[in-house]
C-alpha positions, 0 to 999 in steps of 0.5 A: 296196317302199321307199318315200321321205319326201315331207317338205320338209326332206329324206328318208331311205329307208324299206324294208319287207323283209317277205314277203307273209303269206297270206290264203287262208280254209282250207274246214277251219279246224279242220284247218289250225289242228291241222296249224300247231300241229303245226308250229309245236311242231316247230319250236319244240322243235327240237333244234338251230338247222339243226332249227329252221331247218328246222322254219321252212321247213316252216312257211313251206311250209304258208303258214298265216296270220300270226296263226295261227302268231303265237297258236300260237306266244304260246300257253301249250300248248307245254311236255311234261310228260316233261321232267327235274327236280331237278338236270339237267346239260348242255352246248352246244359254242361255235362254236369248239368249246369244251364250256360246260356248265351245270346247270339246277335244275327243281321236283321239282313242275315243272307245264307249265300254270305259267309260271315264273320263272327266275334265272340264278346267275353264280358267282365265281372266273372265273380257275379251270381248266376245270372237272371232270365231277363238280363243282358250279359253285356253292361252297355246293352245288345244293341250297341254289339248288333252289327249288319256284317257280323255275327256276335256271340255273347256268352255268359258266365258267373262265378260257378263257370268263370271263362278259365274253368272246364265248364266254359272251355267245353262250352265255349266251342260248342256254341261256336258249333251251334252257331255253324250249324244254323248260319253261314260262318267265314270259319277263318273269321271267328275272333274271341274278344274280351273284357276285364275277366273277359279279356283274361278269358280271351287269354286263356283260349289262345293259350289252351284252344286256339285252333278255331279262332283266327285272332285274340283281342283281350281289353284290360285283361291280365294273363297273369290270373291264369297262373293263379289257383286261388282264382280258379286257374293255377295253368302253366302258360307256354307263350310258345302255344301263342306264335300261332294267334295274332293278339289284340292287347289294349290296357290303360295306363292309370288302370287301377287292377291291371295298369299296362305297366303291370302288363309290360313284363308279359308283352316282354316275354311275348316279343321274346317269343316272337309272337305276332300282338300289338299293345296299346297303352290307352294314356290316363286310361282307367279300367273301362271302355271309354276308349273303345269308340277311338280305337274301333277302326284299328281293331276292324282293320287287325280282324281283318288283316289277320284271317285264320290260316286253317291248315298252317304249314308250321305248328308248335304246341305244348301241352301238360296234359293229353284228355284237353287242350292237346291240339293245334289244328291238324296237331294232337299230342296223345301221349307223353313221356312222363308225369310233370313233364310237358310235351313239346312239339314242332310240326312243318309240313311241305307238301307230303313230308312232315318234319316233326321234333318232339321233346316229351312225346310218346304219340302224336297225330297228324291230320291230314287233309286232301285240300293240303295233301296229294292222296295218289303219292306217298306221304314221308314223316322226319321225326327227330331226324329220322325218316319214316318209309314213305306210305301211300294214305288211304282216305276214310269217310269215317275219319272225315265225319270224326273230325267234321262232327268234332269241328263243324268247320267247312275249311278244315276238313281232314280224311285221314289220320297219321298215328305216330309212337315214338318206342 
């Protein structure tokens, strides 16, 4: 039920929208435990969102505890073993009914009980045609991509879906998606990187999407052609949405589209604004990858020093609109104040107490996770100064199953929903 601040300063409206999960002892516990995770399997390899949709509502129908599916759904059993390797082409169909297709690159030694990492390659030259049936979206061939200790991803796009447009930003986490459902991912190792218009792509998700990726690595890219509305882009970039990612930046000094020192004034801003980044400035470097195998150790070693923290203590975010790129991990702007005016948004949580500052919101939401939050103790909101009544949360595993159907992601799973109006 809402509830009200009894703060004297002044109030803002606190709503809980959860379901009441249930708390029936089962007589059986083993069967019921068998039976959740049969359903939660099934909802979890579905084949389309109408069959996970499904999967959910058959779930929610069985009424099983909350953390029951939670563990079943953080556990690392559910991945088959008959799934394909080495080379496996696919495609989804956008909601406008545009054929995107992709390749994913499995280890031919691919093991389900390992956890792997994955890296998304964006390749360059976005201004092609559509690309043919049998040819490869990575110039320099798949098999220099195939690894035995990762997963990559090679997606395609062509000048009707360049990597900074609504067709690649829907696509793009729904192959990742695909890619949990059938083969057992490292969530906190999924790094995006990029290639010339692939490398200004790579940009654009740490800008607008950052939330299921751990690192961002751009190659002879330039943000600056987000901002550019000739080229399909026409964003404002907050380097504020930045602090979040580490990046990756590589440029070569004699590059002929984008020389690092075209680049030096955005590294500027980014020291600036204190985001974590290296740069390279590849000497004589032209607009290629000829440095690519010197520098092959250094990236491996950032991958792997810079794992994703799923459920961070300290968010920022900014966003110009709220029907897309509204959200950093367990942060969603709903609503702002005015048109034109961003909503900014600063949220730290320390154990059950959230201390929020916002500027331009009207609403937000909290996601709030048993893996960071003591459900048997009140949780407090401080926004703008002010503190909220201290509320007990319940857990919902309609809630639970929104999110997890929305991520597919084993280490960010949230239970409930904390919905914050500012009046």
């Amino acid at each position: 039920m809402p509830a009200r601040s009894k703060h004297p300063f002044g109030a803002f409206l606190l709503s809980v929208a959860l379901t009441a999960f249930a708390t029936n002892v089962s007589a059986q516990p083993s069967a019921a435990s068998d039976a959740t995770h049969t359903l939660v399997d099934s909802f979890w390899h579905a084949q389309s969102e109408e069959a996970r949709t499904a999967a959910a509502a058959n779930l929610l129908a069985a009424k099983p505890d909350t953390r029951s599916v939670f563990r079943a759904l953080a556990g690392a059993d559910l991945h088959r073993r008959d799934v394909a390797t080495g080379v496996v082409r696919a495609s989804r169909t956008s909601n406008s009914g545009l054929e995107l297709p992709y390749a994913v690159l499995v280890p031919t030694s691919y093991d389900p009980s390992k956890r792997y990492p994955v890296e998304f390659m964006l390749h360059g030259g976005v201004g092609r045609p559509a690309w043919q049936d049998n040819e490869e979206f990575w110039r320099r061939g798949y098999e220099n991509l195939l690894s035995e200790d990762k997963i990559t991803v090679v997606p395609a796009a062509w000048r009707d879906a360049v990597w900074w447009q609504e067709e690649q930003a829907q696509s793009i986490p729904d192959i990742l998606r695909r890619v949990k459902r059938d083969y057992s991912v490292d969530d906190n190792r999924v790094t995006m990187s990029g290639v010339s218009d692939g490398g200004t792509g790579a940009y654009f998700f740490a800008f607008k999407q950052p939330t299921p990726w751990a690192a961002f690595l751009p190659y002879i890219g330039n943000a600056a052609v987000l901002r550019n509305p000739q080229s399909g882009g026409g964003y404002r970039l907050y380097f504020e949405n930045l602090r979040d990612k580490p990046l990756f930046i590589v440029n070569g000094e004699n590059d002929p589209l984008y020389p690092a020192s075209s680049i030096q004034p955005f590294v500027d801003v980014l020291g600036e604004a204190k985001v974590n980044f290296e740069f390279t400035v590849i000497e004589n470097g032209g607009h290629n990858l000829d440095w690519l195998p010197n520098q092959l150790d250094r990236i491996e070693a950032f991958k792997r020093d810079n794992p994703r923290d799923a459920l961070p203590d300290v968010l920022q975010w900014v966003a110009d609109r709220t029907d897309a790129y509204n959200r950093n991990h367990w942060l969603v702007i709903d609503e702002r104040t005015g048109f034109g005016k961003p909503a900014v948004i600063t949220a730290t949580r320390e154990g059950n107490t959230f201390s929020v500052d916002t500027s331009g919101v009207k609403g937000f939401t909290l996601l709030l996770s048993p893996s960071e939050i003591d459900f048997t103790a009140p949780v407090t909101v401080i926004l703008n100064g002010q503190e909220s009544q201290a509320a007990i949360i319940e857990e919902s595993t309609e809630t639970l199953l929104k999110w997890a159907q929305s991520d597919l992601d084993r280490s960010m799973l949230f239970t409930a929903e904390l919905v914050i109006r500012l009046e």
